[in-house]
Structures are given as C-alpha cells and as structure tokens.
C-alpha positions as MATLAB code, in Angstrom:
seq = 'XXXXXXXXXXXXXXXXXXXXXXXXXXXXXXXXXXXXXXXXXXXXXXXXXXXXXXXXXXXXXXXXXXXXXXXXXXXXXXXXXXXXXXXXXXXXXXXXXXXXXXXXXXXXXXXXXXXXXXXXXXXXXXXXXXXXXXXXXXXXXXXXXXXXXXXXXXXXXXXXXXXXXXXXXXXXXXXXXXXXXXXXXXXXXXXXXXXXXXXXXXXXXXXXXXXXXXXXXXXXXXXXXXXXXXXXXXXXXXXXXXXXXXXXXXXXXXXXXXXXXXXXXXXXXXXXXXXXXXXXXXXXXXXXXXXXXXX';
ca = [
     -24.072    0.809    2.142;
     -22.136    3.601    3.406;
     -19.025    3.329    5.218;
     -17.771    5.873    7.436;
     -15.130    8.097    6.702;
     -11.370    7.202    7.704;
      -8.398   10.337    7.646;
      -7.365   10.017    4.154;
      -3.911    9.074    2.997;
      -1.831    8.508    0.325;
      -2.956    5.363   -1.983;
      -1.418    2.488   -2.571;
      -0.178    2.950   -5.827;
       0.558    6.951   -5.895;
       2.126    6.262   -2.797;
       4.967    3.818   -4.340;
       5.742    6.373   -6.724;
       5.668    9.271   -4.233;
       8.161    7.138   -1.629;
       9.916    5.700   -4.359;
      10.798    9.404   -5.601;
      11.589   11.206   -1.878;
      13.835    8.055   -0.643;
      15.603    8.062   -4.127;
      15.876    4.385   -4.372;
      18.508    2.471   -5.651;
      17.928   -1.087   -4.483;
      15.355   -3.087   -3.250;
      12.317   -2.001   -1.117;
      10.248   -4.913    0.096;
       7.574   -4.915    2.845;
       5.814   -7.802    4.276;
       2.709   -6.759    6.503;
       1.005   -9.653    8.388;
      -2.457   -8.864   10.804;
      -4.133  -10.047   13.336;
      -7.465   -8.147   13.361;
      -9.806   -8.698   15.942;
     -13.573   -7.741   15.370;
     -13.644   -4.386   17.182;
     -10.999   -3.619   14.276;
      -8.320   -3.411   16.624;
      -5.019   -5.741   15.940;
      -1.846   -6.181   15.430;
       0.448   -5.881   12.644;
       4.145   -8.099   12.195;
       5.832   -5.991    9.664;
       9.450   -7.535    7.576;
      10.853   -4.598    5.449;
      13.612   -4.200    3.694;
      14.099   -0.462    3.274;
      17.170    1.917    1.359;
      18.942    4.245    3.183;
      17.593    7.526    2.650;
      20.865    9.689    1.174;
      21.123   12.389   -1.266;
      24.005   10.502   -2.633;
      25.831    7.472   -2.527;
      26.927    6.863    0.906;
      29.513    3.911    1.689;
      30.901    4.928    5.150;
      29.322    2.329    8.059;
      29.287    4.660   10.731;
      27.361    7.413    8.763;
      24.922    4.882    7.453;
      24.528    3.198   10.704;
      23.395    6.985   12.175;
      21.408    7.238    9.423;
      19.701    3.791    9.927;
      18.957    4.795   13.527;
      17.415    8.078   12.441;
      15.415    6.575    9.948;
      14.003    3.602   12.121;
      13.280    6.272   14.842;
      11.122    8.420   12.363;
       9.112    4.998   11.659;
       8.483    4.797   15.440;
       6.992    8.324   16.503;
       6.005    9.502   13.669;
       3.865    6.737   12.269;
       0.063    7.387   13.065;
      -2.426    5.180   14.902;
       0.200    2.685   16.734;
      -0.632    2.531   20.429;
       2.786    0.087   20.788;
       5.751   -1.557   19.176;
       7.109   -4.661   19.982;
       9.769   -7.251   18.585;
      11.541   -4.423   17.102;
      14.831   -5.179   15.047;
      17.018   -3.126   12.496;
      20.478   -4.190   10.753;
      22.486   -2.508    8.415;
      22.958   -5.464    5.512;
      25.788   -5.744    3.359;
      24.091   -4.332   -0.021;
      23.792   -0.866    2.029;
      20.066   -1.428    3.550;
      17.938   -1.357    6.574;
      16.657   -5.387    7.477;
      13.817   -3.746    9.698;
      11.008   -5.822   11.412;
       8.253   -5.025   14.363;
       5.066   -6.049   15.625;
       2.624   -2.681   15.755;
      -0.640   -2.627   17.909;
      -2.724   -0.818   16.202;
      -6.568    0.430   18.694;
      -8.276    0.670   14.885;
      -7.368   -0.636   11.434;
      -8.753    2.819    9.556;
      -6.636    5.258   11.902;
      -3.031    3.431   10.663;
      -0.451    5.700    8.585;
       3.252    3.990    8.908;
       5.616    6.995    8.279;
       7.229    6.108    5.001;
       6.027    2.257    5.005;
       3.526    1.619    2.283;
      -0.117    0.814    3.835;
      -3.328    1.167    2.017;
      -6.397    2.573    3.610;
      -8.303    0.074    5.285;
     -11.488   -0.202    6.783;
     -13.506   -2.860    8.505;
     -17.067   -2.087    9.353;
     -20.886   -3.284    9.741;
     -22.439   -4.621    7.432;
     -25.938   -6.180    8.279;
     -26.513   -7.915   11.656;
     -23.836  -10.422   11.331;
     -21.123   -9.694    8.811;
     -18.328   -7.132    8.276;
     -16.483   -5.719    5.101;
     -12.527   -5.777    5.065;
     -12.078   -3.134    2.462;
      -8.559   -2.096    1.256;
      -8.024    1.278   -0.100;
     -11.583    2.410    0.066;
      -9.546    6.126   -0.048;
     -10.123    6.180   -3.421;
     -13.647    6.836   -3.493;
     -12.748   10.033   -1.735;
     -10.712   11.096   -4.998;
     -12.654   13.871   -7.441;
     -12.499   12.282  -11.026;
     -11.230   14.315  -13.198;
     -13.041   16.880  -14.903;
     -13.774   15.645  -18.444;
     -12.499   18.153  -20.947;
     -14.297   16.561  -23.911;
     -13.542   18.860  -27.232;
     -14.834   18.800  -30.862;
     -11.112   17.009  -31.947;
      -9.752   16.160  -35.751;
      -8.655   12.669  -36.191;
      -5.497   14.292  -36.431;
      -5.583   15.836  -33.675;
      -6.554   12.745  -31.819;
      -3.975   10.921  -33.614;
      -1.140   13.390  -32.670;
      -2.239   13.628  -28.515;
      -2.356    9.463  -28.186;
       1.119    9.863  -29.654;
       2.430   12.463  -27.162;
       0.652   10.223  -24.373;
       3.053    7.580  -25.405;
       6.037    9.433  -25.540;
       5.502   11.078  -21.614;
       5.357    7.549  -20.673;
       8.019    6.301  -22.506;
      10.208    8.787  -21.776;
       9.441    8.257  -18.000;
       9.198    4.068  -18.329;
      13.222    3.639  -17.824;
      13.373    5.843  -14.566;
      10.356    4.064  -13.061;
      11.449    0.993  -14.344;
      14.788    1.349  -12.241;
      13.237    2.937   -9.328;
      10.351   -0.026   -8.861;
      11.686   -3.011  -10.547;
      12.756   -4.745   -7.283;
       9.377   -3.123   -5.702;
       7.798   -6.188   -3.945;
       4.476   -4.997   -1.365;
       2.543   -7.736    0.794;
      -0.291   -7.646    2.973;
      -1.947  -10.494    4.442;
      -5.077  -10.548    7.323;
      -6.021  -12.982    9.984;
     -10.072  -12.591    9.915;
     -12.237  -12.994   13.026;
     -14.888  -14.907   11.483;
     -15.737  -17.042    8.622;
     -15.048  -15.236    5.412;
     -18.080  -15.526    3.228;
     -16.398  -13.765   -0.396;
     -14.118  -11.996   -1.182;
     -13.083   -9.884   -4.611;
      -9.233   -9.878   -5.429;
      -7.601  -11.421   -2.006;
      -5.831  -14.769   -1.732;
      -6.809  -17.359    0.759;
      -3.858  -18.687    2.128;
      -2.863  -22.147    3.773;
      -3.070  -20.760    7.135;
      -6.163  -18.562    6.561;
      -4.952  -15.609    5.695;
      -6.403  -13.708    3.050;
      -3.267  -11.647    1.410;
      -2.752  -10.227   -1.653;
       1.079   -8.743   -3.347;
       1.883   -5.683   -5.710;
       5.436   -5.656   -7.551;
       6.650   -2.757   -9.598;
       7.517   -4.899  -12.219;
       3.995   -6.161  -12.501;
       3.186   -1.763  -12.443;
       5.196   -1.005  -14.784;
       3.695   -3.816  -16.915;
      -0.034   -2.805  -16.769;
       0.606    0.456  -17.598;
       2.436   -0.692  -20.658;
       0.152   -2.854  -21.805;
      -2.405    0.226  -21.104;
      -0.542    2.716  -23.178;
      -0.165    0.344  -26.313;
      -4.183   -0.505  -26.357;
      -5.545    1.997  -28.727;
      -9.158    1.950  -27.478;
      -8.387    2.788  -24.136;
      -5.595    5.360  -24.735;
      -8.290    7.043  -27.077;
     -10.553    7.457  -25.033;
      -8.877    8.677  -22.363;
      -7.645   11.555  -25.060;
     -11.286   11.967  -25.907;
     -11.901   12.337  -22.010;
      -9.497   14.753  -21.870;
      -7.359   13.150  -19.116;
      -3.802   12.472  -18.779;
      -3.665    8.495  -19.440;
      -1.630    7.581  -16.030;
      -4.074    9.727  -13.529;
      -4.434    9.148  -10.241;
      -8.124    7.604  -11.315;
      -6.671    5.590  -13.671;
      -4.334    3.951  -11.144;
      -7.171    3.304   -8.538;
      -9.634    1.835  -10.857;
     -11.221   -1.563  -10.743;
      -9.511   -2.032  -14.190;
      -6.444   -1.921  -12.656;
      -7.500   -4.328   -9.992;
      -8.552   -6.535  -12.824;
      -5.088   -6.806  -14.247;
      -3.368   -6.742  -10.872;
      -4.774   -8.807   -8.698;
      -7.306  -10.880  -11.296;
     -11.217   -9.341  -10.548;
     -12.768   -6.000  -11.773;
     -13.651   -4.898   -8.255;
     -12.134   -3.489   -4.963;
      -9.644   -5.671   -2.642;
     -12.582   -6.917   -0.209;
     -13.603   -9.462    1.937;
     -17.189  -10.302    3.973;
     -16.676  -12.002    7.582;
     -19.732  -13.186    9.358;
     -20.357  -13.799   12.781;
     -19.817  -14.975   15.503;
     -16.512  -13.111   15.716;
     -14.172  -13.787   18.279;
     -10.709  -11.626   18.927;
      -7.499  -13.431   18.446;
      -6.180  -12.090   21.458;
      -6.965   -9.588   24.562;
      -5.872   -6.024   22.852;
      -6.048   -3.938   26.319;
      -3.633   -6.807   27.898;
      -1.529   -7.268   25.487;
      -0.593   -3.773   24.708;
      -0.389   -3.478   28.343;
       2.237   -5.708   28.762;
       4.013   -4.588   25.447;
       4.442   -0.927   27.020;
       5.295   -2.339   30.122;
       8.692   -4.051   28.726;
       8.970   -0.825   26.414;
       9.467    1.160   29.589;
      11.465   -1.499   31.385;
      14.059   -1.649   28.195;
      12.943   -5.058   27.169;
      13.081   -5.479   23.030;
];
C-alpha cells in the first residue's frame, strides 16, 4: 500500500535534539498532546507543555521573562502550520523560570500539522481497503535516503580502532545530552473513530486512547546500550555509517527498544467511522469568540 505524501518535517527523535540544542535547555521540557481525530482526518488537539524560556543566558528578571514568555507563546500561535483555530489558550510564568502553556488546536488534516517549536511527529491517517484506515506516526522517515554504504576492504585493526572512536564521539557527547534531555518527557495519545483492529507499538488506554511516551532518559539509554553491543557497532563500521545516524534513530530497532515491537507506531480502524464532533461548527464558533476576545 502506498500512502500519499505529507510536507515533510523534522522527526521525532532528530527533532528533540535539534529543539533541545536552539532553545538551550536547562530544565524540564514536557509536552502532553491529546486528539480527537475524526475520520476525514480532521480533529482537534488539547496540548499541556511545559516549555524553557528561550535566553541566550540565564535570565532572572520577571518582567523580561514575562516579555519573553509572551513572544514565545505568540510564535507558537502564527507560526505553527496547519491550525485553522486555537482555543482554551493559557500561559504562566512558573516559579522554576518556565512557560506552563496549554491550548486546544483544530487542526482541517492530521498530515498538514507542524507546531512551531512543539515536538509532533508526522502523522498520517489514510485508506486502507473498503473499510479500514492506518494511523501511522512518523511515516517521514521513509522519505529519508539511507545512507550510502561505504563498505571498504578493512584490517581487524582497523575495525578495531573505528568502533573505538565511535565510542568515544558518543561518550564524549553522552554528558551534554544527558543534561539537555534527562527531564525530556513527550506524549501523544489519539481518540480513534472506529474500532481499532491492531496496532504495532501504541498503548490502549482506559478511556480508549491509543498513546504512546518518549523520555530522554529512556534516549539516552538505547543508544548506550547500542554503542556497548559489539555486533551492532561493527557493523555499522563495516557499513560505513556513523553509529547515531539519522537512520539509525528512525529504525524499527529503535521502536523495538522504545516502545516494545520491531515495527512503526501504527494503528488499523475499521468502519463505520463516525466524527467525534462537527469540525466546520466547532471551529466556527472557536473563531467566533477569538474575534470577540473570549479565551
């Protein structure tokens, strides 16, 4: 089956590293997603973050922070892709220097969403059959090129000598990632419009939601445990390949220690679908109070 192509963006786990990196984090960075989608693929999305302020340095003074919370919440607003409205909006400066942000986004198709600097996979829900559709998270990463294998005629020395610089890269970077992700905590969790015949990787919930959670400390473990297995740093030499490469990161192996299945974060709904709620209305209504200065 092919599914159609979605505007590409950053994945899930480059993208921790790459927002992790700009915002220079110092404390926590949780987000909480929660969706409503309805079988069109259009939805809603309650989002609970706890963000850093964004500062080239340490920055203590309230009203400076306070500006700089209101910029920040404002970039997540207009420049965020694929939101046709925003409701339930709230922000508060917290007493460990952070930005207590939630919202409720309304969203015309789950593939066209890009959250300016809030972490949200590629998603795509599509056809599948007569009856059924696929939830698939992150299906991005089929877009990415492996790697070109570099394969060489190399000594056991030489093998010997490259594992060993693989390890040192990564544990000369594993305290500074270790720091910048270790209070790292991502959720996602979706309301399906049908009855969910399998699924690879996701949670079922209590209340039906099928979630699933990524913590840099659980990161930052995997790719330890990678870079002290022997056989797989080897033969990632032999492929000529930096061990931690985008490909690496995206693969079902990684899934597999993740989220517990080799195989993509997916989930098959079949019919009869029914929206949770009237999308044209409710947005409707949402912009309505938007314009009138309602919250």
């Amino acid at each position: 089956m092919e599914y159609k192509k979605t505007r590409r963006k950053n994945n899930m786990f480059p993208m921790i590293f790459i927002t992790c990196a700009v915002m220079l984090l110092t404390g926590c960075f949780q987000v909480s997603q929660k969706v409503w989608l309805n079988p069109d693929g259009s939805g809603k999305m309650r989002i609970e973050a706890m963000l850093p302020i964004i500062t080239l340095g340490q920055e203590t003074n309230i009203e400076k922070m306070t500006l700089e919370m209101k910029k920040q919440v404002e970039e997540i607003m207009n420049k965020s892709k694929g939101i046709d409205a925003w409701s339930g909006v709230s922000y508060s400066l917290t007493d460990s220097g952070q930005i207590s942000f939630s919202a409720t986004a309304y969203f015309p198709d789950i593939s066209g969403i890009d959250l300016h600097n809030l972490p949200v996979p590629d998603i795509s829900f599509q056809p599948e059959g007569e009856d059924k559709k696929v939830l698939l998270i992150d299906p991005g990463k089929k877009d990415i090129k492996p790697a070109p294998e570099k394969r060489e005629e190399l000594s056991e020395e030489e093998i010997t000598r490259r594992i060993k610089e693989e390890r040192i890269k990564f544990n000369q970077a594993k305290n500074m990632m270790s720091a910048i992700l270790s209070d790292v905590r991502i959720e996602s969790s979706f309301n399906l419009p049908g009855r969910v015949v399998s699924s690879t990787n996701l949670k079922k919930e209590p209340d039906g939601f099928y979630s699933f959670s990524i913590t840099g400390k659980r990161i930052i473990d995997i790719m330890s445990s990678l870079i002290q297995d022997d056989s797989w740093l080897r033969k990632q030499v032999m492929s000529g390949k930096d061990a931690m490469n985008n490909e690496t990161l995206l693969s079902d192996e990684i899934n597999e220690k993740m989220f517990g299945e080799k195989g993509p974060l997916k989930a098959v709904v079949s019919g009869p679908m029914k929206p949770f709620f009237d999308y044209a209305a409710e947005v409707a209504v949402t912009r309505k109070k938007s314009q009138a200065g309602t919250p």
